[in-house]
C-alpha positions as a Python dict, from the first residue, in 0.01 Angstrom:
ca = {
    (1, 'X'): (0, 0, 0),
    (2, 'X'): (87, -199, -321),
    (3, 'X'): (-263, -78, -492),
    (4, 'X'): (-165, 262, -410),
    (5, 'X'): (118, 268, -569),
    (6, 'X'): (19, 109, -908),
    (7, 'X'): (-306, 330, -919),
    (8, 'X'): (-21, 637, -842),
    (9, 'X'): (179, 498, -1163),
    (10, 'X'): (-108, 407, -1383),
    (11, 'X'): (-265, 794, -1310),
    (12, 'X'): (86, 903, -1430),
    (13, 'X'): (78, 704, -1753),
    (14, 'X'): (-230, 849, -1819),
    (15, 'X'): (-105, 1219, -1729),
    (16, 'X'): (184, 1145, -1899),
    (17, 'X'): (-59, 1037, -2243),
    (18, 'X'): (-255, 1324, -2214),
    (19, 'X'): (66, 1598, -2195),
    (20, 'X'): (285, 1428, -2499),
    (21, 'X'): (-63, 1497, -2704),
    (22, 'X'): (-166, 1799, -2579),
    (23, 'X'): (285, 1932, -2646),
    (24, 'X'): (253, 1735, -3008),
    (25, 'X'): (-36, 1979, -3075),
    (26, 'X'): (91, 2249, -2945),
    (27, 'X'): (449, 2175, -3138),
    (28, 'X'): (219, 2134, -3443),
    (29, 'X'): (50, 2500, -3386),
    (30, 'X'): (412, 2619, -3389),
    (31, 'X'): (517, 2512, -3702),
    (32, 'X'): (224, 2586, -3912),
    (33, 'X'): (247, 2954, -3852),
    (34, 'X'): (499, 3156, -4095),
    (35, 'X'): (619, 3406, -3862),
    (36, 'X'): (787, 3123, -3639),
    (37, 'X'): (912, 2978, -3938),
    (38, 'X'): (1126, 3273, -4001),
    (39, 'X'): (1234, 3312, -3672),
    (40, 'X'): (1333, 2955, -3648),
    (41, 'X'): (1515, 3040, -3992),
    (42, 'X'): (1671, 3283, -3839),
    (43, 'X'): (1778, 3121, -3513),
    (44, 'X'): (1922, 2837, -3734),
    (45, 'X'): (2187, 3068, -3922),
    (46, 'X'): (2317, 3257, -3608),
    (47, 'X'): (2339, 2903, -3425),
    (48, 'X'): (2584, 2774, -3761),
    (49, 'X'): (2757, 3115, -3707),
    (50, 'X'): (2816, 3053, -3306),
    (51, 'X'): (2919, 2744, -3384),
    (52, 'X'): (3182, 2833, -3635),
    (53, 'X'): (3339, 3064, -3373),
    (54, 'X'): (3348, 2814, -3152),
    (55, 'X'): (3497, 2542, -3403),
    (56, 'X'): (3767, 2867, -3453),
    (57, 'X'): (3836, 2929, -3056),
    (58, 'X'): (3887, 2567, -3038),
    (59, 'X'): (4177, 2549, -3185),
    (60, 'X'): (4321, 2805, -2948),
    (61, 'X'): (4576, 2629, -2697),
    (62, 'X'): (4432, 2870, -2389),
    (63, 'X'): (4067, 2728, -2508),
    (64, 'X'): (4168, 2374, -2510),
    (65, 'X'): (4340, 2408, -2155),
    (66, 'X'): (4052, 2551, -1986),
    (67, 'X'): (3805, 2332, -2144),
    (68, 'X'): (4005, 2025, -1992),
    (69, 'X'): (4027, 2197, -1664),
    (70, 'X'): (3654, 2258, -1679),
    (71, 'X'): (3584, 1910, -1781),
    (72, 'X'): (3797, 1805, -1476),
    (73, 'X'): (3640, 2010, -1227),
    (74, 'X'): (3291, 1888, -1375),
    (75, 'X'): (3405, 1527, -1280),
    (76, 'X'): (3564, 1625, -963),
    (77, 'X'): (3254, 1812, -858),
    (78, 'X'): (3028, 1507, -950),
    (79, 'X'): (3221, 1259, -773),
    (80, 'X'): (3221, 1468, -444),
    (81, 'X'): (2827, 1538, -480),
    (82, 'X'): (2784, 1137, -516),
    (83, 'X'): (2985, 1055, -189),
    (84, 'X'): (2838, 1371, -1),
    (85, 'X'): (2529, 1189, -72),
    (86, 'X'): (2642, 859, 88),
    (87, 'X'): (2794, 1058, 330),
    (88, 'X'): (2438, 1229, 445),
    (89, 'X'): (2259, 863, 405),
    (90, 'X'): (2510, 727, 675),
    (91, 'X'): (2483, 1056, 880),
    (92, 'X'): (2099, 1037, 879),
    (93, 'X'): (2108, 653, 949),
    (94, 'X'): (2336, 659, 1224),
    (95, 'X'): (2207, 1004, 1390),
    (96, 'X'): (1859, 985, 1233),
    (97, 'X'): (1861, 1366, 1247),
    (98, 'X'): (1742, 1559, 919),
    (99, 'X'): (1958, 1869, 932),
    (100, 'X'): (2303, 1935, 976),
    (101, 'X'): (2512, 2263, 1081),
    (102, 'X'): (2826, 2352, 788),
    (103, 'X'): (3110, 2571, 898),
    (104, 'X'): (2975, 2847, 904),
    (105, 'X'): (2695, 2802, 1139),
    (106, 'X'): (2438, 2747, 855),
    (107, 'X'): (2140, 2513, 912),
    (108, 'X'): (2118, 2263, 642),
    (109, 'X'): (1760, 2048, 620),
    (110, 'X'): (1883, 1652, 445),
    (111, 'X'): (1588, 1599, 136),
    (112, 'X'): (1609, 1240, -2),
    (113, 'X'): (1479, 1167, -328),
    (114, 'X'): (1368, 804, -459),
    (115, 'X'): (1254, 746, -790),
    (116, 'X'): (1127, 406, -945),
    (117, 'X'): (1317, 300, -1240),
    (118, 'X'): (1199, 6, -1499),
}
């Protein structure tokens, strides 16, 4: 099982190798040709404008308000989706069942994700 595993990681190195090279030459293709020069030009001075409007609304009271109630509901949404996920690991280990029925009669399938991390 171990072997598997590091032959699995070392074919992802090497896919991994062989897509930053192949995306450097394609990024390379991109900014040798003069047409997507200008459009880049281009996208550059609308972004300063949009971001001068927004620097502008900012200073708005109204803006400021619901950007902090947006940044709170962010958080609070985050913080429920983190225990909903303990939640479901408990459910799953105590029932060992992969779906589960909400309120309104909906079938939900439970899809667990593990990653390896250095």
């Amino acid at each position: 099982m171990d072997e598997m595993i590091i032959k699995r990681l070392k074919i992802i190195n090497e896919l991994e190798s062989e897509f930053n090279s192949l995306k450097e030459n394609y990024q390379d293709m991109l900014e040798n040709d003069p047409l997507y020069q200008e459009v880049q030009q281009k996208e550059s001075e609308v972004k300063e404008e949009k971001q001068a409007s927004k620097t502008r609304l900012m200073t708005n009271a109204t803006y400021q308000s619901m950007e902090a109630e947006l940044k709170e509901k962010r958080q609070e949404l985050k913080e429920n989706k983190e225990v909903l996920s303990q939640e479901l690991l408990d459910y799953y280990r105590a029932n060992g069942k992969l779906e589960i029925t909400d309120e309104n009669g909906n079938v939900k399938r439970l899809k667990f994700t593990v990653k390896i991390t250095n």
